[in-house]
C-alpha positions as CSV (number, residue, x, y, z in Angstrom):
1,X,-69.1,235.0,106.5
2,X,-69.6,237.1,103.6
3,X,-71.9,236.3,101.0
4,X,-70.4,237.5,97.4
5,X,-73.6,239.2,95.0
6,X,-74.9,236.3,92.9
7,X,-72.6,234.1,94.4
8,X,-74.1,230.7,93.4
9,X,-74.5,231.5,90.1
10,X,-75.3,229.4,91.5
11,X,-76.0,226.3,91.0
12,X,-76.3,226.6,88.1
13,X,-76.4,224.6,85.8
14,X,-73.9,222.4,85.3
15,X,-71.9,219.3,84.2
16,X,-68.1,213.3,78.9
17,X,-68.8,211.3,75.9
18,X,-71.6,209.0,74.7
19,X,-73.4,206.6,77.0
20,X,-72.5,203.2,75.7
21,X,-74.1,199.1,76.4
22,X,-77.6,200.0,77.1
23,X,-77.3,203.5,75.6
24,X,-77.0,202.5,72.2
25,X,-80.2,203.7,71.4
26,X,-79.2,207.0,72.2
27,X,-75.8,207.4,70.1
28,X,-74.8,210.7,69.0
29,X,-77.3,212.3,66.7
30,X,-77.9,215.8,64.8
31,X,-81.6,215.7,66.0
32,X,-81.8,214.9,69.4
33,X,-80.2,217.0,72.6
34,X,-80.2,214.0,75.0
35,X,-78.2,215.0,78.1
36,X,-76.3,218.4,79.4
37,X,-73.9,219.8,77.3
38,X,-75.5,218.6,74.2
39,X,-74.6,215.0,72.1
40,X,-71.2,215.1,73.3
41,X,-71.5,216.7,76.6
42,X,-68.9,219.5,75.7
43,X,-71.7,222.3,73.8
44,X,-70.5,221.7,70.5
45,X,-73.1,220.2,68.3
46,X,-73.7,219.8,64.3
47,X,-76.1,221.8,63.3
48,X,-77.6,223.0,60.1
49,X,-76.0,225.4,58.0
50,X,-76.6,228.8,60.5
51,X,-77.0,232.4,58.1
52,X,-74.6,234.6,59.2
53,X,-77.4,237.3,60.1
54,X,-80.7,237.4,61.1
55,X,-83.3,240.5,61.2
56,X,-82.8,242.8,63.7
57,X,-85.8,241.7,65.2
58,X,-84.1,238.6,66.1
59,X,-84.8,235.1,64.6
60,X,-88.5,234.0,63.7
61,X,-90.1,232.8,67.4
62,X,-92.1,229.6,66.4
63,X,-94.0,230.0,70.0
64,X,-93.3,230.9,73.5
65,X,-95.3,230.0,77.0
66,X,-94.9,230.5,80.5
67,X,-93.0,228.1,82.8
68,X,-91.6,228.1,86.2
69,X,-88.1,228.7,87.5
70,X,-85.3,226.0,87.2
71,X,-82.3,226.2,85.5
72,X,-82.3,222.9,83.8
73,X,-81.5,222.5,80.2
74,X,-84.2,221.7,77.4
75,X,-83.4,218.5,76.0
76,X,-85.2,217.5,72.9
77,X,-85.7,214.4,71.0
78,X,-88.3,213.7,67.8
79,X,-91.2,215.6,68.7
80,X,-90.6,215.9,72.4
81,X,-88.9,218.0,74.6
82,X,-88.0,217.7,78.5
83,X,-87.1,220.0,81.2
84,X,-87.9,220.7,85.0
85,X,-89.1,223.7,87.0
86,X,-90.1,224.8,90.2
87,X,-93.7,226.3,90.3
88,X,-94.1,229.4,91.8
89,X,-96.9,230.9,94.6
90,X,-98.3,234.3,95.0
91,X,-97.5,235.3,98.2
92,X,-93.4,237.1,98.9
93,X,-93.3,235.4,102.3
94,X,-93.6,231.7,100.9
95,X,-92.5,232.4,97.2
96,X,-91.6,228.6,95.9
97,X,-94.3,225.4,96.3
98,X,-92.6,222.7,98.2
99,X,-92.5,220.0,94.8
100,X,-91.1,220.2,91.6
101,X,-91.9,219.5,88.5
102,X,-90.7,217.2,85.2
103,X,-92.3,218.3,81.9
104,X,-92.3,217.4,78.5
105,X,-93.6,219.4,75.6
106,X,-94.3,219.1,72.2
107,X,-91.7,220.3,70.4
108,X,-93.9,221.9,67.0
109,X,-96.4,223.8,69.6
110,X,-94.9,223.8,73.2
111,X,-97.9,222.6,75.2
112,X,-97.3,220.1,78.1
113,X,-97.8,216.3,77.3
114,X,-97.2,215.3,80.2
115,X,-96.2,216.5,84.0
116,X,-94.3,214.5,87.0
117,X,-94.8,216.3,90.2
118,X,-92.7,214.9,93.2
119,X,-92.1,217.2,96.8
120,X,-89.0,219.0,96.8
121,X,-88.3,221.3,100.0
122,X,-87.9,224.8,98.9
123,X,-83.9,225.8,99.6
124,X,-82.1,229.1,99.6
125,X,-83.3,230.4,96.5
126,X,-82.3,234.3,96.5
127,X,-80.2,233.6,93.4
128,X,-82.8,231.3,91.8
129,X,-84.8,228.8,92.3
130,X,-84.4,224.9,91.7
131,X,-83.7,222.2,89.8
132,X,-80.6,223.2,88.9
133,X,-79.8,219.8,87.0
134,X,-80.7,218.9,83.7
135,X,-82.0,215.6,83.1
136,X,-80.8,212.6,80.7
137,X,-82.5,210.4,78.1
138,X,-81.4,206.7,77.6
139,X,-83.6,204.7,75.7
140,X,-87.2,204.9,76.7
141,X,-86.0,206.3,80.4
142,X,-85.8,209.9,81.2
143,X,-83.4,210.3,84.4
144,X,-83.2,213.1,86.4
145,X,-81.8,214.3,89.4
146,X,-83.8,217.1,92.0
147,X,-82.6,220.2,94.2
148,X,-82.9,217.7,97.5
149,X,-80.6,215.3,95.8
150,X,-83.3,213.0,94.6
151,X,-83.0,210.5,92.0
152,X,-85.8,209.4,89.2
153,X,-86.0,207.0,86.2
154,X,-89.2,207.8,84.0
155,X,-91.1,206.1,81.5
156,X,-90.3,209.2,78.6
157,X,-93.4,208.4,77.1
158,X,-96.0,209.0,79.6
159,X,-93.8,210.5,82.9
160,X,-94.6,207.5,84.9
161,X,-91.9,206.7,87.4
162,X,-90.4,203.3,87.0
163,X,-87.9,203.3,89.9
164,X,-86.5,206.4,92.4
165,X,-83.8,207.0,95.0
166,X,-83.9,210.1,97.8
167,X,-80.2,209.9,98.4
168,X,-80.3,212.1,101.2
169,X,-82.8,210.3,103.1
170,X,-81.4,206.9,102.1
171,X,-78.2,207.1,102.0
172,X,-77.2,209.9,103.9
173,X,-75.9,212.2,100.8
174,X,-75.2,216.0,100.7
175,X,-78.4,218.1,100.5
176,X,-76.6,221.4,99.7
177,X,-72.7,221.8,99.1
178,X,-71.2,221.5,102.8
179,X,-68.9,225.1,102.7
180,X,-70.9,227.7,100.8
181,X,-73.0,229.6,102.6
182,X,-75.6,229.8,100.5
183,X,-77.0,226.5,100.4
184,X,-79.5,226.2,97.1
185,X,-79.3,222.3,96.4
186,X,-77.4,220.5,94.0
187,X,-77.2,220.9,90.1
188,X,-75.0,218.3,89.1
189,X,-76.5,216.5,86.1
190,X,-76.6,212.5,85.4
191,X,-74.2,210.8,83.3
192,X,-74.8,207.1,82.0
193,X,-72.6,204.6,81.4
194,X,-73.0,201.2,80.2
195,X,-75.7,200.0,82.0
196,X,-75.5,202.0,84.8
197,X,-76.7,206.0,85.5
198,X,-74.2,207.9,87.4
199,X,-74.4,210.8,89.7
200,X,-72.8,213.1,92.3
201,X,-74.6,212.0,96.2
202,X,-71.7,212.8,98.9
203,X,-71.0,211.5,102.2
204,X,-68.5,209.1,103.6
205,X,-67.3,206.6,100.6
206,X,-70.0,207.7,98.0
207,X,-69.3,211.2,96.7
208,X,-70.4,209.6,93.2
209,X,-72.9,206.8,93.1
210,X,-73.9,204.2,90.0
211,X,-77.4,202.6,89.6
212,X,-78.4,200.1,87.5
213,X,-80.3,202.5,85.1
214,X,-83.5,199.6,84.9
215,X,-84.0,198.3,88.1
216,X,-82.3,201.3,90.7
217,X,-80.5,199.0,92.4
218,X,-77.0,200.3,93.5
219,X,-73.7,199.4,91.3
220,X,-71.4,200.9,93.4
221,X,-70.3,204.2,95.1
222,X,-67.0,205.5,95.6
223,X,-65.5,208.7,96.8
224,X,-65.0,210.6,99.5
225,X,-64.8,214.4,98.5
226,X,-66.7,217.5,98.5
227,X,-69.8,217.7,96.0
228,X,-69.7,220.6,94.2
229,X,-71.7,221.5,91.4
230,X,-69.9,220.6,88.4
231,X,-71.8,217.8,86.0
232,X,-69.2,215.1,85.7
233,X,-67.8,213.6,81.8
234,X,-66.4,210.5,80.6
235,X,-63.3,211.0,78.6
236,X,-60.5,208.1,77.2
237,X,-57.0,208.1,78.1
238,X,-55.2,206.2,76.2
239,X,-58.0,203.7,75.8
240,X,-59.1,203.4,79.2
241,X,-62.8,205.4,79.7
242,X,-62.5,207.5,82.9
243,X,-65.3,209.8,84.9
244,X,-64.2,212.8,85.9
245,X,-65.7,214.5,88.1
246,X,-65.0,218.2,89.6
247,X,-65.8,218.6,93.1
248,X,-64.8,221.6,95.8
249,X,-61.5,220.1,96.6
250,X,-60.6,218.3,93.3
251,X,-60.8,217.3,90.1
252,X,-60.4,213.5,89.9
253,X,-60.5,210.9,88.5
254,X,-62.8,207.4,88.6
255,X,-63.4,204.0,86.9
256,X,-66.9,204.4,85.9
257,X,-67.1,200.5,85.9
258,X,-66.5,200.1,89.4
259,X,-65.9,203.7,91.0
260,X,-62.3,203.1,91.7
261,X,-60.4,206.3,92.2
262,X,-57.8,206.7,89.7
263,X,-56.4,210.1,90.1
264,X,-56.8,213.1,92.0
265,X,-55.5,216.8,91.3
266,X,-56.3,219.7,94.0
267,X,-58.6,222.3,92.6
268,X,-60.0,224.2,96.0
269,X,-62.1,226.7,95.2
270,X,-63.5,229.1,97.9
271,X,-66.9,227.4,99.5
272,X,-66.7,224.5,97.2
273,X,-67.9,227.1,94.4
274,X,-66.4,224.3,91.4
275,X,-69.6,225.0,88.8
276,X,-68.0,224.4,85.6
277,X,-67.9,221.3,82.9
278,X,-64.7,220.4,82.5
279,X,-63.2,220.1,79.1
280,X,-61.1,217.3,77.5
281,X,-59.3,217.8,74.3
282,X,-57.6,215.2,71.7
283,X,-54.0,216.4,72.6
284,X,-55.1,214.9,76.2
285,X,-55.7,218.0,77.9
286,X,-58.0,219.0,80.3
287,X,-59.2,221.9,81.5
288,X,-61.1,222.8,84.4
289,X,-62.3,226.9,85.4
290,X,-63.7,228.5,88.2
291,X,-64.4,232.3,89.5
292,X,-63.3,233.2,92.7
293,X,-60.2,232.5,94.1
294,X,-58.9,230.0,92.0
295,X,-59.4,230.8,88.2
296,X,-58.6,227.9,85.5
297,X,-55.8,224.8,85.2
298,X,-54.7,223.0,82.4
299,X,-53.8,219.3,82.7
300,X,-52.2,216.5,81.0
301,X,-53.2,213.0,81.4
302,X,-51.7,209.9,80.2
303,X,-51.4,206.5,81.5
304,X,-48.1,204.9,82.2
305,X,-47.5,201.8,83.8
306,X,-51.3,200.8,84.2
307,X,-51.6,204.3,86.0
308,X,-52.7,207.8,85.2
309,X,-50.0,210.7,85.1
310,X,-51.4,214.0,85.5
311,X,-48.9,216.8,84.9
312,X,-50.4,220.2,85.5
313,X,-49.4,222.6,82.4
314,X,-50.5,225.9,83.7
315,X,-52.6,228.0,86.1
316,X,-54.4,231.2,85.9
317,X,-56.3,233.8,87.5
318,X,-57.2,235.7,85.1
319,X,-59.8,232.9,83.6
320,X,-62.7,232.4,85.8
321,X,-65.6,231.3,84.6
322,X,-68.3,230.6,87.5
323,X,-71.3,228.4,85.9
324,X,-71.1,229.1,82.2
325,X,-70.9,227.1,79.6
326,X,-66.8,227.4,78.3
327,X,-65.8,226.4,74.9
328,X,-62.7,224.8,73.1
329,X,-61.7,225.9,69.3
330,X,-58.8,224.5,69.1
331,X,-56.2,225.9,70.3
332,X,-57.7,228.8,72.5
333,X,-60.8,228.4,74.8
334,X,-63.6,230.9,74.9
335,X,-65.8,231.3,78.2
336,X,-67.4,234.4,80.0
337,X,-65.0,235.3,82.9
338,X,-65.6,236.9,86.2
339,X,-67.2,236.8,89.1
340,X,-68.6,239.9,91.2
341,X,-68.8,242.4,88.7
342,X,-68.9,242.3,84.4
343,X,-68.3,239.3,82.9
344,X,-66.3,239.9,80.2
345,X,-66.1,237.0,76.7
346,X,-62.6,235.9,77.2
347,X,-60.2,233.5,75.1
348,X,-57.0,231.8,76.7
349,X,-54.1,230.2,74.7
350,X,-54.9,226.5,75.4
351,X,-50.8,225.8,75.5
352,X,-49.9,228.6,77.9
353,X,-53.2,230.3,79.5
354,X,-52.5,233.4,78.2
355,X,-55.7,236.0,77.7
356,X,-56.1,236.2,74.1
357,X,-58.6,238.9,74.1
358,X,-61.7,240.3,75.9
359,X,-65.0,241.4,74.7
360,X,-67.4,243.4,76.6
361,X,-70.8,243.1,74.4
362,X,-72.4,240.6,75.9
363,X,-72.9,240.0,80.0
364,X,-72.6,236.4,81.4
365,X,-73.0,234.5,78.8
366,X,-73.5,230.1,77.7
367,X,-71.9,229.3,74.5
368,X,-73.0,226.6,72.2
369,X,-70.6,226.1,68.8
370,X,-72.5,225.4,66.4
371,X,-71.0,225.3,62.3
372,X,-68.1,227.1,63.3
373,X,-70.0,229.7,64.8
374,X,-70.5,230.5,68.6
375,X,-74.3,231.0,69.6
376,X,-74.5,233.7,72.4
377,X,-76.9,233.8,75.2
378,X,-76.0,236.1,77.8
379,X,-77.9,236.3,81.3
380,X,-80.0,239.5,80.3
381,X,-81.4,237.8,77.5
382,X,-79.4,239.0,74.7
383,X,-78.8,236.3,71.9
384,X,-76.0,236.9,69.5
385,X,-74.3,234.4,67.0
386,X,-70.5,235.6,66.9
387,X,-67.4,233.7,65.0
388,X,-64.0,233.8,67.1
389,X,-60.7,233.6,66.6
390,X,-57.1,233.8,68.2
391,X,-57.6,237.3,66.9
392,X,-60.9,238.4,68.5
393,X,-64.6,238.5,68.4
394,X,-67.1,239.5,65.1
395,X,-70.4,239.7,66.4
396,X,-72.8,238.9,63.5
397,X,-76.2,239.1,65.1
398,X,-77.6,240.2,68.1
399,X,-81.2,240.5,69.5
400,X,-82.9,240.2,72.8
401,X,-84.9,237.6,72.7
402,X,-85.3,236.7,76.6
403,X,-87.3,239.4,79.3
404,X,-85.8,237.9,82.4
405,X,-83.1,236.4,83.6
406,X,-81.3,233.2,82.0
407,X,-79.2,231.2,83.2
408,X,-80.1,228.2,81.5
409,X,-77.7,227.0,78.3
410,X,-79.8,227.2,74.7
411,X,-80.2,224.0,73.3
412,X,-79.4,223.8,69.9
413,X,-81.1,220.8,66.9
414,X,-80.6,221.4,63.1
415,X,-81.8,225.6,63.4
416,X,-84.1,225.3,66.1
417,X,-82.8,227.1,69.0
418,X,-84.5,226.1,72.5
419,X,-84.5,228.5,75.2
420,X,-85.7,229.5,78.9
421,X,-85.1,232.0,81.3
422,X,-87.1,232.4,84.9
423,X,-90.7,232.8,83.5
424,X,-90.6,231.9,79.9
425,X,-89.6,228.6,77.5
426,X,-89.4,229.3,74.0
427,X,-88.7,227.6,70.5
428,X,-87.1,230.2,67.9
429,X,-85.8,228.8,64.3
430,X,-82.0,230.5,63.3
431,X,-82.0,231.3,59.8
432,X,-80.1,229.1,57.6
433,X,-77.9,230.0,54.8
């Protein structure tokens, strides 16, 4: 079986709307980053007023430290941030430690408050190490999910854990993806609703699982599909809240109160490579992308007769974005498509799928839109703040900022820009105008 070059993007990163019940203290806010894909899981954020240009020499670095390898995002609330990374060891015959590691920082400085350490068995790493995931704040809990499928519930404050789940060892759950050759462990990212903390686990009847988010005891699990590594969302049809999720097989969707399936669309992607968020717009849409074999779909939803229609609006091939973040502006979506060679900035016609434009200045890139403006971080370490439209792309910055390689999606509160790549976490601050 052949293994495609950086073929799990691997795991990347992935995975929607606010938590609610027990996750009012974590509403929507313009200074906190509380969960992947930002306050409303879908990388667009409020922000302060960005300039629209910075020095060459790239926005003012407030500090930067080593850190291991992980591709989890940084989340930050107050004067705290949180992320996870694998330590690394000397030696090129045993280059990962067996455990991982949950961090938070202070925020002004970036030194380490506080460490959780747990074992974590070393996976196919030769596109990047684990955790993949990115973890979740609720409340005085920080949740977050491990490359061995493993399941913690932290005290934020001090990194003490309250409650955990392995769900491979107790439940039988998926380790790795089951068809992909490569097998690097899972990145999908937590998700809470109500009281409850959702995730992705896999097996016979529980390819998503719900815990009580204070004791760990199990709500329900439902499911049985393919994990892939897509970080599920919550979205409202009609008035009804649904969880979808993305797996190799599917795009479906569940009742997050009881993990009833409520509809199911194929989506088969070659190996069970499905890597990217999904995105849900107001006209009811959503759109789901992959590289490979089986580029991007546009659905419909809406609920008739106490069930879920879904009406598939177009397919394309020439839309295929593999682990990156992808954003909606209306009516065109922007993401960085490809998947063996150059990933080019694309933009697709939300009503028909048609490629609007390309752009070839950046590589692979995660998006964040932030006032009206798309922040740029492309895999080589190249930040750029750009503003698109129907018409094309107007670069109006661009630095490097990064020395290795970044997978990782920026995180973005008022101007200060968080980011990561395999050795390095850093706070810059984005000129404002």
């Amino acid at each position: 079986m052949k293994v495609f070059p950086r073929l799990a993007g691997l795991v990347a990163v992935l995975a929607g709307v606010v938590p609610m019940g027990f996750m009012s203290a974590t509403a929507p806010s313009d200074a906190a980053w509380l969960q992947w894909g930002g306050p409303t899981r879908d990388f667009v954020v409020r922000s302060a007023p960005l300039a629209d240009e910075w020095l060459e020499t790239g926005p003012k670095q407030a500090w930067s430290r080593p850190l291991g390898e992980g591709h989890s995002m940084i989340l930050a609330e107050g004067n705290r941030l949180y992320t996870m990374y694998r330590p690394g060891r000397a030696t090129v015959q045993d280059p990962w430690a067996a455990e991982e590691m949950v961090i938070a920082l202070d925020e002004a400085t970036g030194r380490t408050v506080w460490e959780h350490r747990y074992p974590a068995r070393p996976l196919d790493f030769k596109y990047g190490a684990g955790p993949h995931a990115t973890p979740l704040i609720v409340g005085d809990r920080l949740f977050t999910a491990g490359t061995n499928n493993q399941l913690f519930a932290l005290d934020k404050r001090t990194g003490k854990a309250l409650w955990s789940h392995d769900l491979v060892k107790e439940f039988g759950a998926q380790e790795t993806l089951l068809r992909c050759p490569v097998k690097a462990g899972m990145s999908a990212s937590p998700i809470a609703y109500g009281d409850t903390v959702i995730v992705l686990a896999g097996g016979a009847g529980q390819g998503v699982m719900a815990f009580d988010q204070r004791t760990g005891a199990v709500v329900w699990k439902s499911g049985d599909l393919n994990v892939a590594q897509a970080s599920p969302i919550l979205i409202d049809v009609d008035g009804e809240t649904q969880l979808v999720v993305f797996s190799g097989l599917a795009v479906s969707g569940f009742d997050p109160r009881d993990g009833r399936l409520l509809w199911s669309h194929p989506h088969d992607t070659r190996y069970d490579m499905n890597m990217g968020t999904p995105i849900w717009g107001p006209d009811k849409l959503l759109f789901v992308t992959s590289a490979y074999d089986n580029g991007s779909r546009m659905l419909h939803l809406r609920r008739q007769g106490g069930v879920t229609r879904v009406e598939e609006r177009w397919h394309t091939l020439r839309m295929r974005v593999q682990f990156t973040s992808s954003i909606r502006m209306g009516d065109f979506i922007v993401g960085s498509s490809g998947d063996f060679g150059p990933m080019f900035l694309t933009a697709v016609d939300v009503a028909t799928g048609a490629v609007l434009w390309q752009d070839r200045r950046f590589s692979r890139a995660n998006l964040l839109l932030a006032d009206g403006k798309l922040v740029v971080l492309d895999e080589e370490g190249m930040l750029g703040l750009a503003r698109a439209t129907r018409a094309g792309l107007e670069v109006l910055a661009q630095s490097q900022v990064l020395a290795s390689w970044s997978w990782t999606t920026p995180t973005l509160v008022g101007s200060n820009l968080y980011i990561r790549d395999k050795k390095t976490i850093a706070k810059l601050e984005l000129p404002q105008r």
